[in-house]
PAKOLMI-682823 format. One record per residue (C-alpha): x, y, z. Coordinates in steps of 0.02 Angstrom, whole numbers, padded with zeros to 5 digits. Layout:
! residues N
> X; Y; Z
> X; Y; Z
...
***
This chain:
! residues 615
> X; Y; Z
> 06511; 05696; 03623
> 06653; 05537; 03592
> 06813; 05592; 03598
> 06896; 05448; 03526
> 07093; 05436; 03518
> 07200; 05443; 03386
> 07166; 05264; 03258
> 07027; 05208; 03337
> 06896; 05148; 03236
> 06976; 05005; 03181
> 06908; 04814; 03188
> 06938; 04679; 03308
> 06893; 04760; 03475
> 06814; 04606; 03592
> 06780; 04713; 03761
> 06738; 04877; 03832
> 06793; 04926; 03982
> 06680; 05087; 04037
> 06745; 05203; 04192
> 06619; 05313; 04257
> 06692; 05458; 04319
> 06624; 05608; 04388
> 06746; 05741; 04470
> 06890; 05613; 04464
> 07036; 05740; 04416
> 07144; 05642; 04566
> 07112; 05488; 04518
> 07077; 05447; 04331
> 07224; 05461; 04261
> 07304; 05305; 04370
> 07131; 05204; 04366
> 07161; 05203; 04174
> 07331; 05179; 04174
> 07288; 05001; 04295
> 07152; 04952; 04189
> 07252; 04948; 04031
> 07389; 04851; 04103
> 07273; 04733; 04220
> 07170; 04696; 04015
> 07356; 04685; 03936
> 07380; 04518; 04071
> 07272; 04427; 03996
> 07186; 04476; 03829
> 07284; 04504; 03670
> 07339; 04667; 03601
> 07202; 04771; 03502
> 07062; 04675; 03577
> 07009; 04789; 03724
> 06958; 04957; 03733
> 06947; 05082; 03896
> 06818; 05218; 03894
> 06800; 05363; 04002
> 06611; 05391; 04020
> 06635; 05556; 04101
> 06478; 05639; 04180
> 06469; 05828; 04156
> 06618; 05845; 04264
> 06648; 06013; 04347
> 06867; 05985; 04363
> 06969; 05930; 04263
> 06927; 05767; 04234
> 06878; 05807; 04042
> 07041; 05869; 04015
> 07150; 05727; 04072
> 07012; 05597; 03978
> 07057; 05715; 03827
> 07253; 05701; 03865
> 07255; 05513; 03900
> 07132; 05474; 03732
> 07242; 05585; 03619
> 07399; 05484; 03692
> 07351; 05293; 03678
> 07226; 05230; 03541
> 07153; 05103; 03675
> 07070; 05235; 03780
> 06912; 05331; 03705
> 06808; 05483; 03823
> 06637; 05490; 03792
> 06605; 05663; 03865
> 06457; 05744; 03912
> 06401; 05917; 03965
> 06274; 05888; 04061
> 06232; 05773; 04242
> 06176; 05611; 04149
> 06184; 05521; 04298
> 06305; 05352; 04341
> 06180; 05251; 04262
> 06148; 05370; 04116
> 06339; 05398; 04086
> 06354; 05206; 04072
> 06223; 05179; 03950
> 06275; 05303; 03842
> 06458; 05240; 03837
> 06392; 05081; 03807
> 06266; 05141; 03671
> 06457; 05174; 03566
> 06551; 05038; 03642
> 06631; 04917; 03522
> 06669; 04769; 03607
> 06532; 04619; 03622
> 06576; 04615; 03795
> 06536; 04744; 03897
> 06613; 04800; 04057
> 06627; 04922; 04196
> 06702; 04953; 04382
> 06709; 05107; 04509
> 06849; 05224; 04482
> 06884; 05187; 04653
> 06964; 05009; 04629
> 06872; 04944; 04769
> 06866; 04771; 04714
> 07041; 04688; 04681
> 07110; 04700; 04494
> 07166; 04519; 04483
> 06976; 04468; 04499
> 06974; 04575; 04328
> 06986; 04397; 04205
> 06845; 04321; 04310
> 06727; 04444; 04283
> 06762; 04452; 04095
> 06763; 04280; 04042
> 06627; 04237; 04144
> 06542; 04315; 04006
> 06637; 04311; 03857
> 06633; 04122; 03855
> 06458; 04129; 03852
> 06425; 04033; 04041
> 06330; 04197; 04086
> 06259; 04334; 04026
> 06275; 04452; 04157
> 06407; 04439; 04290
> 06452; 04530; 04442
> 06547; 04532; 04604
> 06479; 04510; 04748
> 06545; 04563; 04923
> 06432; 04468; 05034
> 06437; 04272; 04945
> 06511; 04172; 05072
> 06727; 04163; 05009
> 06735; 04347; 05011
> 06848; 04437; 05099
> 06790; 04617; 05114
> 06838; 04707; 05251
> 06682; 04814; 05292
> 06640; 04934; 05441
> 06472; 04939; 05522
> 06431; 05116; 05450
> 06454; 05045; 05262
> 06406; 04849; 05310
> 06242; 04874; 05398
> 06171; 04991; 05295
> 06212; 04879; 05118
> 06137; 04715; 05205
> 05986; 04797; 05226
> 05965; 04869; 05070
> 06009; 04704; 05007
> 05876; 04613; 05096
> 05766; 04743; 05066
> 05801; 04684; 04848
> 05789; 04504; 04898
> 05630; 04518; 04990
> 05520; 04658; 04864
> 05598; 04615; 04701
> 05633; 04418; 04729
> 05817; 04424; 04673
> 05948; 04277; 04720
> 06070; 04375; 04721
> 06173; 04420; 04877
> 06250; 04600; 04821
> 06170; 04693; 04693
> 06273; 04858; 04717
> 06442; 04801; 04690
> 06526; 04909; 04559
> 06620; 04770; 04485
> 06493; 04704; 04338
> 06499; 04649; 04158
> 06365; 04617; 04030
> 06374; 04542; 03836
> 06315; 04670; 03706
> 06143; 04541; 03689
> 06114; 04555; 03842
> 06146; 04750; 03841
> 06020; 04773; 03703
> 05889; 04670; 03778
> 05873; 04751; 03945
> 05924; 04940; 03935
> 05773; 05023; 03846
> 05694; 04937; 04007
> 05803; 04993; 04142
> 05718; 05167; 04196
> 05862; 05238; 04316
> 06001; 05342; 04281
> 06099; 05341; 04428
> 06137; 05221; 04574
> 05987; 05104; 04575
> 06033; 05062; 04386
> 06149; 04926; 04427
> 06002; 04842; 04514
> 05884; 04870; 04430
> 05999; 04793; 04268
> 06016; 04638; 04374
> 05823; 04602; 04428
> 05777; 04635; 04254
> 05914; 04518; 04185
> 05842; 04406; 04293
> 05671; 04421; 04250
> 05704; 04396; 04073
> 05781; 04237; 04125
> 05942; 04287; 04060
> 06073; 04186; 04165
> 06166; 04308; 04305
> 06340; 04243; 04389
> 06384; 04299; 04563
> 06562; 04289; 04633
> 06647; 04331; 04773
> 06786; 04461; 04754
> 06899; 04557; 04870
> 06847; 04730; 04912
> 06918; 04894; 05012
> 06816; 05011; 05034
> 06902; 05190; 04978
> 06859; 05339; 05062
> 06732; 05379; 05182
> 06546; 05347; 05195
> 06385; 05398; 05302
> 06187; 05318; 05295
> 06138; 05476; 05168
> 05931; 05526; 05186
> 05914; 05580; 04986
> 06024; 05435; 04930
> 05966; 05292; 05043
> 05797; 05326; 05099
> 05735; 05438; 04964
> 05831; 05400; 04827
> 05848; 05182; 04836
> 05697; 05159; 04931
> 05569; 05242; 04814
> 05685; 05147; 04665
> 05644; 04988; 04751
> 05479; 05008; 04776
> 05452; 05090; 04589
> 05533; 04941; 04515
> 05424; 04803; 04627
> 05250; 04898; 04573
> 05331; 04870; 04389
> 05376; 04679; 04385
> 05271; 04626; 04531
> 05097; 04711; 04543
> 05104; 04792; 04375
> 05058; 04657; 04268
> 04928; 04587; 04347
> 04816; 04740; 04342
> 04732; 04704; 04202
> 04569; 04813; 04145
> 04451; 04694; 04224
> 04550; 04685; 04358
> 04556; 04862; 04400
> 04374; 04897; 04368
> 04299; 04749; 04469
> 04443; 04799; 04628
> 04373; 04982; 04605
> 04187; 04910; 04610
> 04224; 04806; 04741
> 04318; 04946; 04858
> 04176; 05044; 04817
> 04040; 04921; 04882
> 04151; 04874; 05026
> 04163; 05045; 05083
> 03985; 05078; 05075
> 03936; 04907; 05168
> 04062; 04953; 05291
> 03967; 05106; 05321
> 03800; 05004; 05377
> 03912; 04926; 05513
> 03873; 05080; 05598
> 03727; 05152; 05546
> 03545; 05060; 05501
> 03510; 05071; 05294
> 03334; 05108; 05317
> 03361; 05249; 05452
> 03474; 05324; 05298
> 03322; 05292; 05164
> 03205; 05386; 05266
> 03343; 05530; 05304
> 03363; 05536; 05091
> 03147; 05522; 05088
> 03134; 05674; 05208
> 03273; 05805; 05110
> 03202; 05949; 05050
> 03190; 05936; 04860
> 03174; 06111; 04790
> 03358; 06151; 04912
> 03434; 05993; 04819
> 03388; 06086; 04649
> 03453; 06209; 04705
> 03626; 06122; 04747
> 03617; 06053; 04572
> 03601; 06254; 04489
> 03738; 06321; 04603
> 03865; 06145; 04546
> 03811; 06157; 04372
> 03880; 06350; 04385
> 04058; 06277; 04425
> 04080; 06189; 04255
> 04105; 06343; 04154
> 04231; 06416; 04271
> 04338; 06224; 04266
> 04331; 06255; 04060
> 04416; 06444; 04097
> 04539; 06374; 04214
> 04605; 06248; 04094
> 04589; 06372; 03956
> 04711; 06496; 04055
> 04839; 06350; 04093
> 04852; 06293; 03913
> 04863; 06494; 03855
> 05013; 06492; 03984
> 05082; 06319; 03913
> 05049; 06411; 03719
> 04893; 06334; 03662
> 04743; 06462; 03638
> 04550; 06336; 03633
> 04383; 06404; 03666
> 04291; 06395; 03825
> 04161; 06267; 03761
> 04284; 06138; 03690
> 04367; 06144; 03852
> 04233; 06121; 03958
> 04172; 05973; 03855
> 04346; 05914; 03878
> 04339; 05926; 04070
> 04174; 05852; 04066
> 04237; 05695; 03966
> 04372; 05660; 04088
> 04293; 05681; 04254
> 04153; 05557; 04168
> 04303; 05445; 04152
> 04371; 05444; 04316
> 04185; 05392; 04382
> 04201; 05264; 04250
> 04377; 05213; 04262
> 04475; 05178; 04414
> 04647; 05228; 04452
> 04608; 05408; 04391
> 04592; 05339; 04207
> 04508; 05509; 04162
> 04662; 05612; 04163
> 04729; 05522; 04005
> 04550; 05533; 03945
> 04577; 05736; 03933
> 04755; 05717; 03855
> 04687; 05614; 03724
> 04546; 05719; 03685
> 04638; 05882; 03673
> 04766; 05791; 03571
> 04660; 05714; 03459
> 04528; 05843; 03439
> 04658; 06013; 03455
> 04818; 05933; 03397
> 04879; 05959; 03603
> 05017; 05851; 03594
> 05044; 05727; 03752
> 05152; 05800; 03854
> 05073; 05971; 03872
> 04909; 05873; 03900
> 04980; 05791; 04050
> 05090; 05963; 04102
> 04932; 06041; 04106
> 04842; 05925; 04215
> 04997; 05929; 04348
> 04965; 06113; 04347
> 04782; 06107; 04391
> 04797; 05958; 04517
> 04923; 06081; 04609
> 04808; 06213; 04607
> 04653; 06082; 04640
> 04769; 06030; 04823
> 04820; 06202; 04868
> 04646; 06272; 04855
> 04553; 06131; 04978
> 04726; 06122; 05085
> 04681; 06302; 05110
> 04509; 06286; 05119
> 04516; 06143; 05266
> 04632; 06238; 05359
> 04600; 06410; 05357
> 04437; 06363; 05449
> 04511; 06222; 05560
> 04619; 06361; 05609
> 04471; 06499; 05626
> 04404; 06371; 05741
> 04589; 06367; 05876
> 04630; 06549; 05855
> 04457; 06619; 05902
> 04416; 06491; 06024
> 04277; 06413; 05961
> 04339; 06234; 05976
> 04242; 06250; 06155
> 04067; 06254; 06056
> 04142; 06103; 05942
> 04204; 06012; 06083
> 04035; 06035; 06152
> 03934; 05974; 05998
> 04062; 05813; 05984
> 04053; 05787; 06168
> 03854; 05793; 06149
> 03838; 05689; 06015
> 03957; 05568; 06030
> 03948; 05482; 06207
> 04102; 05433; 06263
> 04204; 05586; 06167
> 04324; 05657; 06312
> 04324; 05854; 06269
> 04491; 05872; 06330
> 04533; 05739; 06190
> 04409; 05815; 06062
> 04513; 05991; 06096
> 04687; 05926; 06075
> 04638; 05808; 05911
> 04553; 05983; 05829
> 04720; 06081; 05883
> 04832; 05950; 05813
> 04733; 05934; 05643
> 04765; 06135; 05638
> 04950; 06122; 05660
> 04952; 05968; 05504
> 04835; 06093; 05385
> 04965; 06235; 05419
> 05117; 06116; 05392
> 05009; 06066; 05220
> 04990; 06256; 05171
> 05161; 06294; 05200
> 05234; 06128; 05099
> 05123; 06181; 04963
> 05180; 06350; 04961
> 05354; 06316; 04977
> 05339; 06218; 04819
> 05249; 06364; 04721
> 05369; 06485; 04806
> 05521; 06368; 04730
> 05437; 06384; 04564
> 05423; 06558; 04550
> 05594; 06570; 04623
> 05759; 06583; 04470
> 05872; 06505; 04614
> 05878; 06323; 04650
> 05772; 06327; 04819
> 05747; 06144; 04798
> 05906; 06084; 04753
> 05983; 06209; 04906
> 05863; 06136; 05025
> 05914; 05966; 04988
> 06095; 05984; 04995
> 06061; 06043; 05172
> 06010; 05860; 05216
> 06137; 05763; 05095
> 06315; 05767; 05043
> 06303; 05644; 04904
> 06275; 05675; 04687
> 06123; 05583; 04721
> 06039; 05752; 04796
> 06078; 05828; 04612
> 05982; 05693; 04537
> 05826; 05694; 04646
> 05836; 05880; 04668
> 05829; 05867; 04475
> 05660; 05779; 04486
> 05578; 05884; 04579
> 05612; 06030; 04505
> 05539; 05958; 04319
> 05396; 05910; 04453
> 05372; 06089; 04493
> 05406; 06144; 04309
> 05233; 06148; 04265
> 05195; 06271; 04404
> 05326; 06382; 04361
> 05258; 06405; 04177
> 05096; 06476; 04277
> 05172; 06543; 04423
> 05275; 06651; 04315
> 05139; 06758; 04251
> 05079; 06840; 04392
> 04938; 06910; 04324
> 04883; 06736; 04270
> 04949; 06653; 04417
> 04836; 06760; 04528
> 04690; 06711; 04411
> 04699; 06529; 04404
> 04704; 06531; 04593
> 04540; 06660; 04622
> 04480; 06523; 04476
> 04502; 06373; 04593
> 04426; 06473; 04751
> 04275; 06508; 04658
> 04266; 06322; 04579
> 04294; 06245; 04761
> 04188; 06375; 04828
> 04047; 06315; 04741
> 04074; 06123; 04783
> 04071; 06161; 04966
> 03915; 06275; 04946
> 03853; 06145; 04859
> 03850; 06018; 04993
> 03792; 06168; 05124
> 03649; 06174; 05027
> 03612; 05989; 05023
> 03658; 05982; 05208
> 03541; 06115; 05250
> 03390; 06005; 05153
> 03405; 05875; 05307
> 03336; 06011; 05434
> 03483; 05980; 05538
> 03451; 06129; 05652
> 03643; 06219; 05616
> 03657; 06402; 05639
> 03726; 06452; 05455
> 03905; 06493; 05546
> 03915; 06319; 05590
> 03848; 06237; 05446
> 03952; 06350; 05342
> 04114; 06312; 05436
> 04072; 06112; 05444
> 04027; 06108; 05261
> 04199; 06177; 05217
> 04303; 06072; 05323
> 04202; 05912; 05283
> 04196; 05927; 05089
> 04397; 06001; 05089
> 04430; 05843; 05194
> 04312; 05727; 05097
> 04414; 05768; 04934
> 04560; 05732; 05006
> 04506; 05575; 05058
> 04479; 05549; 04879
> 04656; 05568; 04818
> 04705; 05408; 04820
> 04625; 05310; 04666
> 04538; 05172; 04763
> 04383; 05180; 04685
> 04319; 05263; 04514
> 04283; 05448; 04597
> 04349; 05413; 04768
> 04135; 05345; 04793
> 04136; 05272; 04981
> 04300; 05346; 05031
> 04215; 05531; 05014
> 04041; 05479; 05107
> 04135; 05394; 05252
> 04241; 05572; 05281
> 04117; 05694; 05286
> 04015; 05578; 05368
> 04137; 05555; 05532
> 04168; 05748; 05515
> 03997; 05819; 05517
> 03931; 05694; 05639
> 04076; 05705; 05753
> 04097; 05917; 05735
> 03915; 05915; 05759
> 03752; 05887; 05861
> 03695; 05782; 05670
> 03645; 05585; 05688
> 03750; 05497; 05577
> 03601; 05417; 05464
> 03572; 05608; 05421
> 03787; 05650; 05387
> 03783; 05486; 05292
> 03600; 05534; 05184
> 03680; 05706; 05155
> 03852; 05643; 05093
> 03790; 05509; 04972
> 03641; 05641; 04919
> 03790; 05770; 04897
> 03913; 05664; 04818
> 03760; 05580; 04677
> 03690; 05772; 04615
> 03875; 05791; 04592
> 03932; 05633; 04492
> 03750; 05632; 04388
> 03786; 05811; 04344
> 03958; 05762; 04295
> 03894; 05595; 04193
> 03751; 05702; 04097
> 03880; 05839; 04047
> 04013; 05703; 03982
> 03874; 05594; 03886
> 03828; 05755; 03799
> 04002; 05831; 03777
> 04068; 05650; 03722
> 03915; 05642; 03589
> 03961; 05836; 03554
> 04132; 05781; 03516
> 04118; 05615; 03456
> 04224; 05533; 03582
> 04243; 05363; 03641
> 04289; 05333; 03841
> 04350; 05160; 03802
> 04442; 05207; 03653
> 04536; 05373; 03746
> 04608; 05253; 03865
> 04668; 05124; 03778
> 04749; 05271; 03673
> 04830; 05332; 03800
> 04885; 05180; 03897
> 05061; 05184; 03832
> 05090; 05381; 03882
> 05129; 05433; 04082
> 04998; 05523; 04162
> 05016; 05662; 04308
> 05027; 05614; 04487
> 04851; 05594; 04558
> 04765; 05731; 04657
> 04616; 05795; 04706
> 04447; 05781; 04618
> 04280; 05872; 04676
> 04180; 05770; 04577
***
C-alpha cells in the first residue's frame, strides 16, 4: 500500500529518492531528515521526492514513515505487509516512483552525502544510464576492515570472473538508475533481495546500456561477520544462477542439447569398451536366457499401472480428480520424452498434456511432478541403503569383501570394507536429509526457517528459508493426508520394487551363479544406485551413465565378469526404455499428442528440479 503525504500527486517531480528500510525505527527518521536537506543543496524545490520503501517491518518503522509522510509532502511510504525482500521493496517503490530519475542508498549512510549530486546527475544529464559508487576504484577512500574487505573482494572477483562485469564494486548501496533504464531491465532482474543490485548492473550491462562507476567515501556502520546463508548460500548460488542465464543459457539451443545428449550418450558407452571387449559383451547378450527376459518385460510392464495411481493420488491431493488410464498415458508420454529429449524435457511434456487435455493448469502440473520426484528419491535413497546397511550391521561385508577381493585383483579387503562402511554412513545421512525435509513439511512450525537461523544472523536466512519451504510445499499438500501420504509411499515401494526385480530377473538370465540372497541384495543396491546416477540430465534417460553404475557395482560386489554386468545392464536398461517407447507411441496416438509440439509449449513455463527416473 502507498502512503503518500499530504499534496502529493502533483506535477514536476524530476527524482526519486527510495530508502529501503527494514526494522529501522532508530534510524529512519534522521536518514530522511539528511536526505531531504542533502536534495534541497542542490536541486530546486518541488523537484525531488523521498520514499520510504518499507519492508514488512516488525517495529515501528511504519509508524514513523506514516508520521514523517503526513508531515512534509516530499516524503511518500510505500508500505508493505509482507517480507518483499531489499530488492523486492525497491522495485515496488520504484514501480510508483515519479521522478525520471531514479535513486536509492542504504539507510545506513555509509557512503558520504556530499557524493549525493554525483550520483544523480551522472544520470540525469543523460552521460549514463546507470550509475553507482564504487568503494574499491582506485581514489576511494573507504576505510574497510579485513572481516568486511576480504570477504567483498572476493565476491567481487568472483562477479568479474563468472559474469564478465567491468565493474570494480557491484554491492555498493549507493546507486541510481533513469526510469528507461528501470523499465528495460526489471521484469529481467529475478532477485528480490541482496544479489538484486548486481544482478541490475550485469544486466544493464548486457543490454549495453552505459554503467558509470565512481569512487565515493564510505564507513562502514555497524558490525559485520562472513554469514553461511547470505554469502555462500545465498550470493553464491545468485551468481552462479545468473551466469547459467546470460552465459550458457543461450547457447543451448534444441540442436544443441540433443546432439550434446547423443554425444554424452555415445561417449559414455565407448568409454565403457575401454575396459571391457564389445564382442565378449555380444556373446554375454547372445547367451541370456530369453523366456527370463520376457519375463522381466511382464513383471516392468506391471509397474505402469501403479505410476498412473500414484499420479492420480497426488493430483486428488493437489484437487484434480482424472482416471487411471488418462494418467498412465500421461506418464507414458513423458517418460517417452525424456528418452527423446535431453535435459529431462519430459517433465514439461506431462504438464502440457494434463493441461491441455484436463484443463491442469501449469503450475499444479509442475507441483505435482516435485511431489513425485520427492517420493521417486526417497524410495531408491531407501532402497540403496537399507541394504548397504543390512550388509555392515549383520556382517556380511566379509562375504562382499570376499567376492570384490576375488574378482577384482588388486582390491585390498581392508579397503573394500571401509569404502562399503562409508557408503552406509552417506545412504543414512541421505535418508535422514530426506526425511528431515518431509518431517518439515508435515510440521505447522517453521523447522526450516529455525534450523537456518541456527547457522545465520542475517534477513537473508528469511529469504532463503522462504524458498525452501515453497520447495517443500508440494510435499506438505501430500504429507498432510496421512492416509494418502502413507499410500503414495507403499505406491513408490511397489513401483521401485518392480524395477529392481526387474533387473534381478534379467541378471539371473546371464547364469551368473548368485545365491538369490545375493543377487537379490546386489540387484537392489545396483539399480537404486544406477538411478541415481541418472539424476543428472546428461543424456536423454540417463543411457550410459546407468550401464556404467550397475556395471562397477555388480562386478565389483560380485564374483560377475564385467562383459556379463555390462550385457545385463544395457539388456536391463533396453526392455525398460522399449517398454516405455511402445507405451508412449500408443498413449501419444491414444491422445493425439505431439512430443515436439508439448515442448515447445512448454518452453516458456519452469519445470521441477530434476530427480530420479527408473526408466
Amino acid at each position: 500500500m502507498d502512503r503518500p503525504g499530504a499534496g502529493t500527486g502533483s506535477g514536476g517531480v524530476e527524482v526519486s529518492v527510495v530508502l529501503p528500510a527494514y526494522n529501522e525505527a532508530d534510524t529512519i527518521e534522521s536518514t530522511v531528515r539528511t536526505t531531504l536537506s542533502a536534495l534541497g543543496e542542490f536541486l530546486p524545490p518541488g523537484t525531488f521526492e523521498v520514499l520510504v520503501a518499507e519492508d514488512g517491518c516488525e517495529d515501528r518503522t511504519p509508524a514513523i514513515a506514516d508520521r514523517l509522510a503526513a508531515a512534509d509532502d516530499r516524503v511518500r511510504h510505500v508500505h508493505s505487509d509482507e517480507r518483499l525482500g531489499r530488492g523486492g521493496a525497491l522495485e515496488r517503490a520504484f514501480s510508483t516512483a515519479r521522478g525520471d530519475t531514479l535513486v536509492y542508498f542504504d539507510t545506513d549512510l555509509a557512503t558520504d552525502m556530499r557524493h549525493l549530486e554525483e550520483l544523480i546527475e551522472r544520470v540525469r544529464s543523460g552521460d549514463a544510464d546507470v550509475a553507482t559508487g564504487s568503494r574499491w576504484l582506485p581514489g576511494e577512500v573507504a576505510d574497510r576492515p579485513a572481516k568486511r574487505g576480504v570477504p567483498s573482494r572476493v565476491y567481487n572477483r568472483l562477479v568479474r570472473l563468472f559474469l564478465r562485469s567491468s565493474l570494480r564494486d557491484h554491492q555498493c548501496g549507493f546507486k541510481a538508475l533513469s526510469r528507461e533504464a528501470f523499465d528495460r531491465l526489471h521484469d529481467d532482474v529475478e532477485d528480490d533481495h541482496w544479489f538484486w543490485d548486481t544482478e541490475l548492473l550485469i544486466r544493464a550491462q548486457r543490454a549495453g546500456l552505459t554503467v558509470a562507476e565512481f569512487p565515493v567515501e564510505w564507513e562502514p556502520k555497524g558490525d559485520t561477520k562472513v554469514d553461511l546463508v547470505r554469502d555462500v548460500f545465498g550470493m553464491g548460488s545468485q551468481i552462479l544462477r545468473l551466469w547459467w542465464q546470460v552465459s550458457v543459457s543461450p547457447r543451448i539451443t534444441r540442436r544443441v542439447s540433443v546432439g550434446a545428449g547423443a554425444l554424452l550418450t555415445v561417449l559414455a558407452l565407448a568409454l565403457m569398451t575401454v575396459y571391457l571387449d564389445p564382442q565378449a559383451v555380444l556373446r554375454e547378450l547372445e547367451s541370456a536366457d530369453r523366456g527370463l527376459v520376457a519375463v522381466a518385460a511382464l513383471v516392468y510392464l506391471c509397474s505402469w499401472p501403479l505410476r498412473g495411481a500414484r499420479y492420480r493420488d497426488i493430483l486428488d491431493e493437489l484437487g484434480y480428480r482424472e482416471r487411471l488410464g488418462f494418467l498412465t498415458g500421461a506418464v507414458f508420454i513423458s517418460q517417452t520424452g525424456n528418452l527423446v529429449f535431453p535435459a529431462r524435457a519430459g517433465d514439461a511434456v506431462r504438464a502440457y498434456v494434463v493441461k491441455a487435455r484436463r484443463s491442469i493448469p501449469y503450475p499444479t502440473g509442475f507441483a505435482s511432478l516435485a511431489v513425485e520426484r520427492v517420493f521417486d528419491l526417497l524410495t531408491i535413497t531407501v532402497l540403496g541403503a537399507t541394504v548397504l546397511v543390512g550388509f555392515v550391521v549383520t556382517g556380511s561385508t566379509d562375504q562382499v569383501v570376499s567376492a570384490v577381493s576375488g574378482g577384482v585383483p588388486g582390491v585390498d579387503p581392508r579397503s573394500a570394507r571401509v569404502a562399503l562402511t562409508v557408503a552406509a554412513g552417506v545412504a543414512v545421512a541421505a535418508v535422514v536429509a530426506l526425511a528431515v525435509i518431509v518431517a518439515s513439511a508435515r510440521r505447522e512450525g517453521n523447522l526450516i526457517r529455525r534450523s537456518l537461523a541456527r547457522v545465520s544472523t542475517d534477513s537473508y536466512a528469511d529469504y532463503v528459508a522462504g524458498i525452501l519451504e515453497r520447495f517443500v510445499v508440494d510435499v506438505q499438500t501430500v504429507a498432510a493426508d496421512r492416509t494418502a501420504f502413507a499410500r503414495i509411499g507403499a505406491n513408490s515401494l511397489a513401483i521401485w520394487g518392480l524395477d529392481v526385480v526387474t533387473a534381478i530377473i534379467v541378471l539371473a538370465a546371464f547364469d551368473v551363479g548368485l545365491a538369490l540372497p545375493t543377487l537379490v541384495a546386489v540387484g537392489f543396491f545396483a539399480v537404486s544406485v544406477g538411478n541415481l546416477a541418472k539424476v543428472l540430465p546428461l543424456s536423454p534417460g540417463g543411457i550410459g551413465l546407468y550401464e556404467a553404475a550397475f556395471t562397477l557395482l555388480v562386478s565389483g560386489l560380485t564374483p560377475v565378469a564385467g562383459p556379463t554386468a555390462f550385457g545385463a545392464a544395457v539388456l536391463d536398461h533396453a526392455v525398460k526404455n522399449l517398454i516405455t517407447v511402445a507405451g508412449g507411441v500408443v498413449s501419444m496416438l491414444a491422445l493425439n499428442v505431439s512430443l515436439t509440439a508439448a515442448v515447445d509449449e512448454t518452453g516458456e513455463a519452469e519445470p521441477p528440479d530434476p530427480g530420479p527416473d527408473s526408466d
